[in-house]
C-alpha positions in Angstrom: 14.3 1.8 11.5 15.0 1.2 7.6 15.1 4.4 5.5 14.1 4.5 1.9 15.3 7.1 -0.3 12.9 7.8 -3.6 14.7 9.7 -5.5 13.3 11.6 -8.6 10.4 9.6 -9.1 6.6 10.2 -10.1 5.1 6.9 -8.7 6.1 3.5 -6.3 4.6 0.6 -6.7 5.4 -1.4 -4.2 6.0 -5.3 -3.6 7.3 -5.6 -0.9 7.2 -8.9 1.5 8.5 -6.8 4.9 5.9 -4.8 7.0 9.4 -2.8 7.9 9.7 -1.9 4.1 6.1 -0.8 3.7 5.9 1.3 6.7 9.5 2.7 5.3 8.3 3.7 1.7 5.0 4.9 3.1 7.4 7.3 5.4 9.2 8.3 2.2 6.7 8.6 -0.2 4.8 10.7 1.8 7.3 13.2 3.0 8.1 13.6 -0.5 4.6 13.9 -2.0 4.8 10.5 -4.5 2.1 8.8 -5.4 2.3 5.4 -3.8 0.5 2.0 -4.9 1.0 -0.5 -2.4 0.3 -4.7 -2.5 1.4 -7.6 -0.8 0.3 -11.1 -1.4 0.3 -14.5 0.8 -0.8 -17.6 -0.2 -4.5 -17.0 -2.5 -5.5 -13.7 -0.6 -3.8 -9.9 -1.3 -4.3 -6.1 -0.7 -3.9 -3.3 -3.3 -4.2 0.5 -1.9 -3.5 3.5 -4.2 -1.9 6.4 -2.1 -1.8 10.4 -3.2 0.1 11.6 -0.3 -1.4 14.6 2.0 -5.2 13.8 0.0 -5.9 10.3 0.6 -5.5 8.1 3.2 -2.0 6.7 3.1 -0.6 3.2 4.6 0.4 3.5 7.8 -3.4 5.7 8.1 -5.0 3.0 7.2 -2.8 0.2 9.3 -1.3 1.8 12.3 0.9 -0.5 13.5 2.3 -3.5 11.7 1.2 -6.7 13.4 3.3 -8.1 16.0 5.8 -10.8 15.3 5.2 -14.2 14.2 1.1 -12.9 14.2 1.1 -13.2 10.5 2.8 -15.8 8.4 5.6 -14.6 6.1 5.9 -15.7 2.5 8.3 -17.8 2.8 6.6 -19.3 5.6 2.8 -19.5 3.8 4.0 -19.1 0.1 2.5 -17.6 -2.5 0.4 -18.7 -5.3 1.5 -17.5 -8.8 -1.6 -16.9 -10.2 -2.6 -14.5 -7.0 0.6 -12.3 -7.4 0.0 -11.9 -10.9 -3.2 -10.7 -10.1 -2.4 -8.6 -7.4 -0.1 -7.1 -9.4 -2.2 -6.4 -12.4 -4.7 -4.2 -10.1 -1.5 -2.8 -9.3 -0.6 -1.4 -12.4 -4.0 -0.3 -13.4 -4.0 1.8 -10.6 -0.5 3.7 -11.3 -2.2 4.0 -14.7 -5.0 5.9 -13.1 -2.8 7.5 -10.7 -0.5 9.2 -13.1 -2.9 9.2 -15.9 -6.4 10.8 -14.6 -8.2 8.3 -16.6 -10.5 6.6 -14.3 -11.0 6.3 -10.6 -8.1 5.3 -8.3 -8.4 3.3 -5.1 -8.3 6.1 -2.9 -8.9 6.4 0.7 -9.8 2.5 0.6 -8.2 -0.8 -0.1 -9.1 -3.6 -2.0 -9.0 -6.9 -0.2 -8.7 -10.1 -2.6 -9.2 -13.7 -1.5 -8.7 -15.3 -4.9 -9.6 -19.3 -3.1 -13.5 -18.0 -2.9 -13.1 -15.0 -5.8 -14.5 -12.5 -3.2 -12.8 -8.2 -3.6 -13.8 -6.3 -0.8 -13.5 -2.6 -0.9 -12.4 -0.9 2.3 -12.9 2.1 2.9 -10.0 4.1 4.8 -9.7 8.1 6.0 -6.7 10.0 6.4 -5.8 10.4 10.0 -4.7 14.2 11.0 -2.4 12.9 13.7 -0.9 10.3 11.3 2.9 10.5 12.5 3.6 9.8 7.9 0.7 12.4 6.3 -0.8 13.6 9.3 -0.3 17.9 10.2 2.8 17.1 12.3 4.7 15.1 9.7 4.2 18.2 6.9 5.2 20.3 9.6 9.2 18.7 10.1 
C-alpha cells in the first residue's frame, strides 16, 4: 500500500495518473481533515470531485474499488489531449477557490464527468458512505 503524508496543508489538488495514489491521498486527506479536489484525465474525457472530508462524500465513497488491472487504459497507454488537461485542471482550481474561499458552490457530494470530444459535463451525484473504510465512522474512530 503507498502512504502519503500531507503535511501542514489547507487543500490537495490532486493530478495524479495512479489509482494507487488517489486512493492514497484520499486515505490521507481524510484522516487529516484536508480539503481534497481530485481530477484525472485520459485521452478527451476527465473527472473533477471537490472533497471536505467527514461532510461530503470523499473518493474512495464515491469509487469503492479502483478498477482491476489492465480494465482501464493508462495515460501513457491512451494519452492525453492538452487541451482536456488544461481544462480539467481549470475546474480544478475553481473549485479549491470555492473550497477555501466560501465564494460559490463547490462540487460536493457529486463529480463532474467531462467528455470534451462531444462537449457533454455530467454532474454525478455521490453520498458519503458510513462504513467507508477512509471517512466512514470506523476510520474517525482509529
Amino acid at each position: 500500500m503507498l502512504a502519503v503524508q500531507v503535511g501542514q496543508l489547507d487543500l490537495v489538488v490532486d493530478c495524479s495518473d495512479s489509482f494507487a495514489t488517489r486512493y492514497a491521498l484520499n486515505v490521507a486527506c481524510c484522516a487529516a481533515g484536508l480539503l481534497l479536489v481530485e481530477g484525472g484525465v485520459i485521452g478527451t474525457s476527465g473527472l473533477v470531485m471537490a472533497i471536505r472530508p467527514g461532510e461530503s462524500a470523499c473518493y474512495r465513497c464515491a469509487f469503492p474499488q479502483a478498477p482491476p488491472p489492465g480494465a482501464v487504459p493508462s495515460c501513457a497507454e491512451a494519452g492525453v489531449l492538452g487541451p482536456a488537461a488544461g481544462v480539467i485542471g481549470s475546474v480544478q482550481a475553481l473549485e479549491a477557490i470555492k473550497l477555501l474561499t466560501g465564494v460559490g458552490e463547490p462540487l460536493l457530494d457529486a463529480f463532474l464527468q467531462v467528455d470534451l470530444a462531444t462537449h457533454t459535463f455530467v454532474r454525478v451525484a455521490v453520498s458519503r458512505r458510513e462504513d467507508c473504510p477512509d471517512c466512514g465512522r470506523r476510520a474517525r474512530s482509529l
